[in-house]
C-alpha positions in Angstrom: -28.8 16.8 9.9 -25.6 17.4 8.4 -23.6 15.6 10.8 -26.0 12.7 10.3 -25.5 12.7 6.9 -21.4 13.2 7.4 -21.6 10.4 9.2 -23.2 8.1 6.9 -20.5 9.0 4.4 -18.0 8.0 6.9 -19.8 5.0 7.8 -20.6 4.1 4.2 -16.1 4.7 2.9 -15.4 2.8 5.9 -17.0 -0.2 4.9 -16.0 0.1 0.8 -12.2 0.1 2.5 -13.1 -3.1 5.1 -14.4 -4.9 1.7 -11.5 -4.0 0.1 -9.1 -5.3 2.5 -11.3 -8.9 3.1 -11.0 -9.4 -0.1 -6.9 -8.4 -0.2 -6.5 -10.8 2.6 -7.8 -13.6 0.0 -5.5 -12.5 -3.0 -2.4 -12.1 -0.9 -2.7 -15.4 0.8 -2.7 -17.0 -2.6 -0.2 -15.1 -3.7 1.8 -16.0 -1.0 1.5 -20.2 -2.3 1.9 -18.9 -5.9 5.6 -17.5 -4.5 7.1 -21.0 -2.8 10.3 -20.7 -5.3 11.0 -17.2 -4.6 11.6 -17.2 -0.6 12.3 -13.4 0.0 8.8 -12.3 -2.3 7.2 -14.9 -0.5 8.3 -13.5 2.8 7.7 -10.2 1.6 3.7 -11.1 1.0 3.0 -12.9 4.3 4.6 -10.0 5.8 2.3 -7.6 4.3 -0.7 -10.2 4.1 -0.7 -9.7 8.0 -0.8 -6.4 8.1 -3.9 -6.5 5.7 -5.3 -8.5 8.4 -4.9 -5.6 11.0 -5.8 -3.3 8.3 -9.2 -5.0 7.8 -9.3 -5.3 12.0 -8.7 -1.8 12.6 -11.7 -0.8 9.9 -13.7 -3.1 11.5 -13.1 -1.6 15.0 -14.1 1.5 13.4 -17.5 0.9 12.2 -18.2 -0.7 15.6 -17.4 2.3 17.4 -19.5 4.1 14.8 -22.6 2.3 15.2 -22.3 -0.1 12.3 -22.2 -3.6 11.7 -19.3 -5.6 9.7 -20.2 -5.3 6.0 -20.6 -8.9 4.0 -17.9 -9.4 1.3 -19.5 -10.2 -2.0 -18.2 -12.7 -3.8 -17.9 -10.6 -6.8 -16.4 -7.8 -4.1 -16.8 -4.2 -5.0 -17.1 -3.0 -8.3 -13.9 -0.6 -7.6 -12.0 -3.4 -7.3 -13.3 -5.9 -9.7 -12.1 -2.8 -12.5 -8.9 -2.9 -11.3 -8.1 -6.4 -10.1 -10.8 -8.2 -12.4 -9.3 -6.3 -15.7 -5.8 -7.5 -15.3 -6.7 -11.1 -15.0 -5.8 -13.2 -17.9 -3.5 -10.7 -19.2 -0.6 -13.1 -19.0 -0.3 -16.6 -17.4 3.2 -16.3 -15.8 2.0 -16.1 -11.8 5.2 -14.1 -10.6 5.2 -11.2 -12.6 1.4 -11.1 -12.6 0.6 -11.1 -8.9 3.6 -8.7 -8.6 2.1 -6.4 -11.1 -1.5 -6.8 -9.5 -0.2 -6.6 -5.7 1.1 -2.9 -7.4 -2.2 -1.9 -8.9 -4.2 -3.0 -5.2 -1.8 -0.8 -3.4 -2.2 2.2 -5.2 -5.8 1.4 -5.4 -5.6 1.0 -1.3 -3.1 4.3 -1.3 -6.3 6.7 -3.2 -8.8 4.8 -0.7 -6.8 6.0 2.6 -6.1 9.4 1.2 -9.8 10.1 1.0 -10.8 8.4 4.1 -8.2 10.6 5.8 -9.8 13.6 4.4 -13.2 12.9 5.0 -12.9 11.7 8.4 -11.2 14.8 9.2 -13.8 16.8 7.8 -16.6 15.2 9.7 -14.2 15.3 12.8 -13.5 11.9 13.5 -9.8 12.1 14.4 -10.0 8.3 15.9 -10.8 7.1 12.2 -8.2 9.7 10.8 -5.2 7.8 12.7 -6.7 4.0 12.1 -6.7 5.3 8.4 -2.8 6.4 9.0 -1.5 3.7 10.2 -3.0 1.9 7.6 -1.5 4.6 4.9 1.8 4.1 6.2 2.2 0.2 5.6 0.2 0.6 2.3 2.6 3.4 0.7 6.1 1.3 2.1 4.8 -1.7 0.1 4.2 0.2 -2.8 7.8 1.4 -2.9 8.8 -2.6 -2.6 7.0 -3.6 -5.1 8.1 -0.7 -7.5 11.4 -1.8 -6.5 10.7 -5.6 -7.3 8.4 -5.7 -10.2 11.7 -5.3 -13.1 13.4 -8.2 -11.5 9.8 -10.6 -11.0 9.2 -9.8 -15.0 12.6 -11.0 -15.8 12.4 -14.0 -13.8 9.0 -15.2 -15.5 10.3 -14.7 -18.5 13.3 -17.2 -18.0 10.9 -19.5 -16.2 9.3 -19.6 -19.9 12.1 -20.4 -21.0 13.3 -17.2 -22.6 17.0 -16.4 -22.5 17.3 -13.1 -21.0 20.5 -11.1 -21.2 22.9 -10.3 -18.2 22.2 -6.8 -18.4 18.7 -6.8 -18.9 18.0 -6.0 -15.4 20.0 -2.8 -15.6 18.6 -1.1 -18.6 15.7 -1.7 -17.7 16.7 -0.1 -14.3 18.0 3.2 -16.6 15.0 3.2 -18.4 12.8 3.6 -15.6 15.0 6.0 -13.8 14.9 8.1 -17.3 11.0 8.1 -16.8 11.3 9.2 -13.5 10.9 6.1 -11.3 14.3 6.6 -9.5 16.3 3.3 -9.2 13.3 1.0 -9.8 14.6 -2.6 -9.1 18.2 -1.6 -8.0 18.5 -0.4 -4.5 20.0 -2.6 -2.0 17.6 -5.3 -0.6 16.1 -6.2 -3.9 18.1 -8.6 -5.7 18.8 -11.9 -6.3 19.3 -13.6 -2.6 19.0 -10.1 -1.0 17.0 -9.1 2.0 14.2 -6.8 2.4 14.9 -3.5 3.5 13.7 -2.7 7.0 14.4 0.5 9.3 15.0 3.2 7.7 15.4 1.8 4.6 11.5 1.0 4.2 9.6 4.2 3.5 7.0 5.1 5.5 7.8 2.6 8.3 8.7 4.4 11.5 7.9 7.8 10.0 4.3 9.6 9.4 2.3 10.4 7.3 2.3 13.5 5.1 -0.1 16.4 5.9 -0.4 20.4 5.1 1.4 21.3 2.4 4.0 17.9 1.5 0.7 16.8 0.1 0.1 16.7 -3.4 3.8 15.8 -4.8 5.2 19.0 -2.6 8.7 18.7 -1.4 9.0 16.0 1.6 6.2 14.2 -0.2 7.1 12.6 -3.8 9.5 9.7 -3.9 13.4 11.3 -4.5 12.6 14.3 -2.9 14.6 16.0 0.3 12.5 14.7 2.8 10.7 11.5 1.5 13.9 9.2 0.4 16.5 10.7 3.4 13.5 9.6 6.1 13.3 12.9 7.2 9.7 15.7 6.9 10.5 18.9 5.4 7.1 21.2 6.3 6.6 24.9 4.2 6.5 27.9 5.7 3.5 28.4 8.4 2.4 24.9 8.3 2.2 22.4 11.0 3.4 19.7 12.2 1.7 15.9 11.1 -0.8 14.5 13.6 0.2 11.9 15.8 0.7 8.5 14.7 0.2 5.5 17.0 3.5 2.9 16.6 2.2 -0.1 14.8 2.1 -2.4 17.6 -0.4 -0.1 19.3 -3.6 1.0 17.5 -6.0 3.1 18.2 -8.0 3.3 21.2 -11.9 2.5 19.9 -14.0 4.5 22.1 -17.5 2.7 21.7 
């Protein structure tokens, strides 16, 4: 009877995280229009809008293999994300800084929804849900860095585009600021300015790497952003602990065993 009921749970965060992405496939792609006079955000958001789609996919293959059907998305969605996406609407008109802002907010709400489907789907032992989930942790947690990286500059830019003169070096103390509240070099690294190009390789975090586990969990060494470990690309693991499960490369999901 436990298992049965472990399984419902499983079943039952699979499909809050397959609304959630449905619905993110719907923001990004008008985000994506909103963007036409900023080519590298717009590039950026079709980039990650497709892997959303395989996010949602790979969910979706999930709850097939678990005996489920595809969840409707509501119009109004869930109400997880209608507190987090629905309460910044109307906050301010500017499209570029607001999308940026909100794209932020969905990924760390998409960051806490793969964390504990991770955990539960170890729990219950479903290891096949555990690495769809990773993969989908790993794409989730490299746009969250670009974004934290690009939201400084986006603000700045809708501000000039209402017509507010903005100072040459506003971009830079902003960039101190942050890094004085412990965001790093928010907005300054390489691949995020003005005509720039994304970072790929082992620029992006997370791509190419896996995801944490054991003890870099929980804002341990090898885990937080600026750590040994996290920014250099490489895992640092504690004393006794072992290494991260396997991760599939992202052209090459999980096997759904039916």
């Amino acid at each position: 009877m436990a298992i049965d009921h472990g399984r419902r749970v499983l079943i039952k965060a699979l499909e809050d995280a397959y609304i959630m992405e449905a619905h993110l496939v719907q923001v990004l792609g008008e985000h994506a229009k909103d963007a036409e006079h900023d080519p590298l955000l717009r590039q950026k958001i079709e980039q990650h809008l497709r892997e959303t789609e395989m996010h949602r996919d790979r969910l979706e293959q999930r709850l097939t293999a678990l005996g489920a059907g595809k969840p409707a998305v509501k119009a109004s969605v869930s109400s997880m994300i209608g507190q987090v996406l629905g309460g910044l609407a109307g906050a301010r008109q500017t499209s570029l800084a607001k999308n940026v802002r909100d794209d932020y907010a969905s990924e760390h709400l998409e960051i806490a929804t793969y964390l504990e489907l991770i955990t539960l789907a170890q729990a219950v032992g479903d290891q096949d849900t555990v690495r769809a989930a990773q993969l989908n942790l790993r794409d989730e947690l490299a746009m969250e860095q670009w974004l934290t990286q690009q939201l400084p500059e986006a603000t700045l830019k809708s501000l000039e585009q209402e017509g507010v003169q903005v100072p040459g070096n506003a971009l830079v103390n902003a960039q101190h600021i942050l890094a004085d509240a412990g965001m790093g070099a928010a907005g300054g690294q390489p691949g995020y300015g003005v005509g720039q190009q994304p970072m790929t390789g082992q620029q992006t975090p997370g791509v190419g790497r896996q995801p944490m586990t054991g003890q870099q969990a929980g804002g341990q060494p090898g885990y937080t952003s600026g750590q040994q470990g996290y920014a250099s690309g490489q895992q640092s693991h504690g004393p006794g602990t072992q290494p991260p499960p396997e991760v599939f490369p992202p052209d090459q999901p999980p096997v759904v065993n039916p």
